[in-house]
C-alpha positions as CSV (number, residue, x, y, z in Angstrom):
1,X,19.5,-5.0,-34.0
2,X,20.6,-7.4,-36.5
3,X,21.0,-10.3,-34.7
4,X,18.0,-9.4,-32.1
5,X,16.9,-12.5,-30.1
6,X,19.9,-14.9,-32.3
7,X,22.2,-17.6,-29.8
8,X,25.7,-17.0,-31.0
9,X,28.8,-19.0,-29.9
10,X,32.2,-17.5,-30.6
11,X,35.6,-19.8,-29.7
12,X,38.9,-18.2,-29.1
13,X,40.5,-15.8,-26.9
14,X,41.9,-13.2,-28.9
15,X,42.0,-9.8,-30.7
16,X,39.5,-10.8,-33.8
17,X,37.3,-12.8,-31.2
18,X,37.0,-10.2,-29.3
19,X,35.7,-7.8,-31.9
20,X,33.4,-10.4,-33.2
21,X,32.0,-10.9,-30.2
22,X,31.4,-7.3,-29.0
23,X,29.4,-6.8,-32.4
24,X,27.4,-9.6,-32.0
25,X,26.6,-8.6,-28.2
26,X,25.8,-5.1,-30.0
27,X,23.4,-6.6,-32.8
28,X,21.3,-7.9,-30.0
29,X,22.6,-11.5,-29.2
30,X,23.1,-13.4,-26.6
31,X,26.8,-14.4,-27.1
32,X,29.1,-17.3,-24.9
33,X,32.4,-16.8,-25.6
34,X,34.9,-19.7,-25.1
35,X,38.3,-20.4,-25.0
36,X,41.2,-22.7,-22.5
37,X,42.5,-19.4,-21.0
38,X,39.9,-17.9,-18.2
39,X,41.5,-14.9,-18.0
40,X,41.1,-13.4,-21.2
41,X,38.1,-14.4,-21.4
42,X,37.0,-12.2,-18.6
43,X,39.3,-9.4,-20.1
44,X,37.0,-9.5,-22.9
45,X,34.1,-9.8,-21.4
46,X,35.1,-6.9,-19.0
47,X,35.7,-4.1,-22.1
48,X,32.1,-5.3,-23.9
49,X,30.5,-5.0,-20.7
50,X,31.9,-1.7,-19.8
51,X,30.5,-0.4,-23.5
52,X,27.1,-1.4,-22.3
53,X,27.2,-5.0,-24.2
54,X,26.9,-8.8,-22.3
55,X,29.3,-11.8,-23.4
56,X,28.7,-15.3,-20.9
57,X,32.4,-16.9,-20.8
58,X,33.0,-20.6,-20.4
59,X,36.5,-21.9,-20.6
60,X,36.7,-24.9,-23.0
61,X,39.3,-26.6,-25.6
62,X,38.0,-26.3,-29.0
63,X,40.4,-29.6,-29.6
64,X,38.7,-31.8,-27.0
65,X,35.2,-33.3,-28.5
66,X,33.9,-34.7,-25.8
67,X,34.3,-30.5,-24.2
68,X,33.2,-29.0,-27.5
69,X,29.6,-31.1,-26.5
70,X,28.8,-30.5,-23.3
71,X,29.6,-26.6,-24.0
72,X,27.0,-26.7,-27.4
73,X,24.4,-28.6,-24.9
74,X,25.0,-26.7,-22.4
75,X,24.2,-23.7,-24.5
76,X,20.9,-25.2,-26.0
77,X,19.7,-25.9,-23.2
78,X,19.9,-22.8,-21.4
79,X,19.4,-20.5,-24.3
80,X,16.8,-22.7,-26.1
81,X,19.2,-22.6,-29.7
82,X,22.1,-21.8,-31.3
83,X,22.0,-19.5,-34.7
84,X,25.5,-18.9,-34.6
85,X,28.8,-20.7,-34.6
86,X,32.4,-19.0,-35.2
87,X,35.2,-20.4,-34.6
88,X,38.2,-18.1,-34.0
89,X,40.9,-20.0,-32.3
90,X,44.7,-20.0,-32.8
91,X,46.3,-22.2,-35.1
92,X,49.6,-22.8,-33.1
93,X,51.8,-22.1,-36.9
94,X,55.0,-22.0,-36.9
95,X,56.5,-20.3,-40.3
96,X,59.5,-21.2,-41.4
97,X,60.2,-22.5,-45.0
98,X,58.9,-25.9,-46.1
99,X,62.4,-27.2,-46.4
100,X,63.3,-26.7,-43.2
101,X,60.1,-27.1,-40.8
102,X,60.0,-30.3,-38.6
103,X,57.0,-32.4,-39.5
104,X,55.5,-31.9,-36.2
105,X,55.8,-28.3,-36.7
106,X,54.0,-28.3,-39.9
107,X,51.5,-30.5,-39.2
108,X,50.4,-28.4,-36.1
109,X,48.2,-26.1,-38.1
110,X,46.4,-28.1,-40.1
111,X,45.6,-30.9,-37.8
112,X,44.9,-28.1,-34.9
113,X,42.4,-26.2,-37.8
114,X,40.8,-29.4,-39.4
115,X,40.6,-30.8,-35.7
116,X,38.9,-28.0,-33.8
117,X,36.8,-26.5,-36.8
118,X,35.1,-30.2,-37.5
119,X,34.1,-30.4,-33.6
120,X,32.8,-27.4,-33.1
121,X,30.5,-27.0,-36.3
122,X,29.5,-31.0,-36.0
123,X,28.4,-30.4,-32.2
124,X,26.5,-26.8,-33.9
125,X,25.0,-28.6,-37.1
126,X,23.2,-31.0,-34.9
127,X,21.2,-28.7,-33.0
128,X,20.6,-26.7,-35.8
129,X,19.6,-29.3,-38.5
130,X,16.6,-29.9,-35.9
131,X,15.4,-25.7,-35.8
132,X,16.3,-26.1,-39.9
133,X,17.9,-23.0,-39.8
134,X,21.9,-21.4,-38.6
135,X,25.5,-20.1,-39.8
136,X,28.4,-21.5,-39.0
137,X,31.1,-18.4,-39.7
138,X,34.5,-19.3,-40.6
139,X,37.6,-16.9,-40.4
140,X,41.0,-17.0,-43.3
141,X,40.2,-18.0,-46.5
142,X,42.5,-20.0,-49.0
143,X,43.3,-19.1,-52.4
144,X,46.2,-19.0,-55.1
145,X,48.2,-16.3,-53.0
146,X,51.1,-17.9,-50.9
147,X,54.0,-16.3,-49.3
148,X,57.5,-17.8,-48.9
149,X,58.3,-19.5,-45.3
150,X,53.9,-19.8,-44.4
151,X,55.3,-23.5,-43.0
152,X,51.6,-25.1,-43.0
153,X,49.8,-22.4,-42.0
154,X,48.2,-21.4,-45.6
155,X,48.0,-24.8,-46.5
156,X,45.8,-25.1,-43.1
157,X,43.9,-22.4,-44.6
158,X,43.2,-23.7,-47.8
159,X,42.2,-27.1,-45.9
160,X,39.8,-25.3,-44.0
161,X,37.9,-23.7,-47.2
162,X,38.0,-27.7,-48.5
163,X,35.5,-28.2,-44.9
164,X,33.7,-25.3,-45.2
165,X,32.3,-26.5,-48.8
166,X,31.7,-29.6,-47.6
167,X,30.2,-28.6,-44.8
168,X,27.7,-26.2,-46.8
169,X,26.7,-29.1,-49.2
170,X,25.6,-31.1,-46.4
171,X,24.3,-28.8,-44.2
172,X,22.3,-26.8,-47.0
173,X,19.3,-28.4,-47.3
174,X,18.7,-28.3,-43.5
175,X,18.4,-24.6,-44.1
176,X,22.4,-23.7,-42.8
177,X,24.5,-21.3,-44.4
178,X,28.3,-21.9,-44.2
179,X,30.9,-18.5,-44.8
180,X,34.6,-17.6,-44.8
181,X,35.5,-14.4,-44.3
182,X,39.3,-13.2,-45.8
183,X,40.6,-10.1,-44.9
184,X,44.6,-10.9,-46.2
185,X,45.8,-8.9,-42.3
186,X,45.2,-7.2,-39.8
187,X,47.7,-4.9,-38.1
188,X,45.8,-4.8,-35.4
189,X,46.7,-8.4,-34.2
190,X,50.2,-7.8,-34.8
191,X,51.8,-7.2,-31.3
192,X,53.2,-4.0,-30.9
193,X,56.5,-6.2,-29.8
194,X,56.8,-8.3,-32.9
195,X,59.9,-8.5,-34.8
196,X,59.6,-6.8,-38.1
197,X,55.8,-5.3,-37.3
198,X,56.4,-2.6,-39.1
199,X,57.5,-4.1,-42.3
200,X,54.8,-6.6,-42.1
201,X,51.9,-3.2,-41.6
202,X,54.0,-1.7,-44.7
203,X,53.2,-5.0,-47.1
204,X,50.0,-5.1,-46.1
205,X,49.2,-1.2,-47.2
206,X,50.8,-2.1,-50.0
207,X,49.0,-5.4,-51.2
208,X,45.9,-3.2,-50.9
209,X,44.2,-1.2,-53.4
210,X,42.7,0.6,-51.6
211,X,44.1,3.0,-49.2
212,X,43.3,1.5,-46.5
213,X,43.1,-2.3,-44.8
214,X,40.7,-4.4,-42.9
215,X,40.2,-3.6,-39.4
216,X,39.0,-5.2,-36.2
217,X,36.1,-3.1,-36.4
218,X,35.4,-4.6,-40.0
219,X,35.7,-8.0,-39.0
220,X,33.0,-7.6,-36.5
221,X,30.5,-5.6,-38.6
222,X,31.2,-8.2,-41.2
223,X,30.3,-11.2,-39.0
224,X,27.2,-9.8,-37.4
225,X,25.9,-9.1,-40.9
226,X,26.6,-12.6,-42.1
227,X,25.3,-14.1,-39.2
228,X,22.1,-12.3,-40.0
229,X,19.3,-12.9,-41.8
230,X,19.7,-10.5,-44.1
231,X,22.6,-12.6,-45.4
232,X,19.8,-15.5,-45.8
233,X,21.0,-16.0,-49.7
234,X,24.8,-16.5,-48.9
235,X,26.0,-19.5,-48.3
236,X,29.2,-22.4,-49.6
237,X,31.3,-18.7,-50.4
238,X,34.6,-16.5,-48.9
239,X,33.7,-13.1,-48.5
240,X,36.7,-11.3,-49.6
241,X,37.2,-7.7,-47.1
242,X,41.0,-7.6,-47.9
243,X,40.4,-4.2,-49.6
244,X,41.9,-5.6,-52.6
245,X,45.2,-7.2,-50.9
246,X,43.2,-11.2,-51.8
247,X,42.3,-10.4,-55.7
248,X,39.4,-13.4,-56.9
């Protein structure tokens, strides 16, 4: 039970939320899961309760500070702490090529990613500068590798590794560990519906070099041992589980 007794707070409504949550309910935490859409929340929370595991939903916009708040607060309060902070939410990227975006449209991720990710850890931090001790968990990773027609989205990415350092220089000495965690895909998230799926599962088997690529599954064994203390010495790093597709 790695996480045994830990608060952890995940934000977003999707596939890789959901898997992070599940494994932190199954290392023992006590896990809120929010998000703006009630009803996958309670999707979610249906499947890790029906594999024996307990998820508390709240519905709340990771974009709205004065939300992002009350919900830490309201967490602290009830739960004494919070250890752990991950925010997983949606982007809103559009890709198309940089010379043809809209400025809104490429604008959207990185104002969406620097917007959301600064509330949520800031609300976090302040509770746990106080206990001297937490991780904030953060999900994508930057790098030199770029793809053609990404529109903002990488460049969102790379902005967010910009916040995570500076968030683990000034949060370090109050005993909080900041991590990204890169995986380069997962197929899994790919609806079953989306055009060119299968090409896009192809390039990622390919990037790899290993025969196989990062799961669901990974990402939430991954982010439950992070979030633990047996990761007490990492902190201001990307942990790289793109099976060799991301090469540092």
């Amino acid at each position: 039970m790695l996480l045994e007794r830990k608060v952890a707070v995940v934000y977003g409504g999707g596939p890789i939320s959901a898997a992070v949550a599940a494994s932190f309910a199954r290392a023992g935490a006590k896990v809120f899961l929010a998000g703006r859409t009630a009803a996958k929340l309670e999707a979610i929370a249906r499947e890790i309760s029906a594999r024996g595991g307990v998820v508390e939903t709240v519905v709340v916009d990771a974009l709205d500070q004065t939300a992002v708040e009350r919900f830490v607060d309201m967490v602290v309060e009830r739960a004494g702490a919070i250890d752990v902070s991950f925010n997983l939410i949606s982007v809103g990227d559009v890709q198309e090529p940089l010379i043809e975006i809209s400025v809104e449209d490429f604008l959207q991720p990185i104002v969406t990613a620097m917007r959301s990710h600064f509330l949520t850890t800031r609300a976090a931090a302040r509770h746990m500068i106080a206990r001297r001790s937490g991780v904030i968990l953060v999900f994508g990773g930057g790098g030199p590798q770029t793809l053609p027609g990404m529109g903002g989205f990488k460049i969102a990415l790379d902005a967010l590794e910009g916040l995570r350092r500076q968030w683990a220089a000034e949060l370090g000495p109050h005993g909080i560990r900041v991590v990204t965690i890169k995986t380069g895909g997962i197929a899994e998230t790919l609806p079953d519906e989306m055009p060119g799926r299968d090409e896009i599962i192809a390039g990622l088997r390919k990037a790899a070099l290993l025969p196989w690529t990062a799961t669901l599954n990974d990402v939430g064994t991954v982010a439950a041992f992070l979030a633990s203390d047996q990761a007490r010495t990492i902190t201001a790093a990307d942990l790289n589980i793109s099976a060799g597709a991301i090469v540092d």
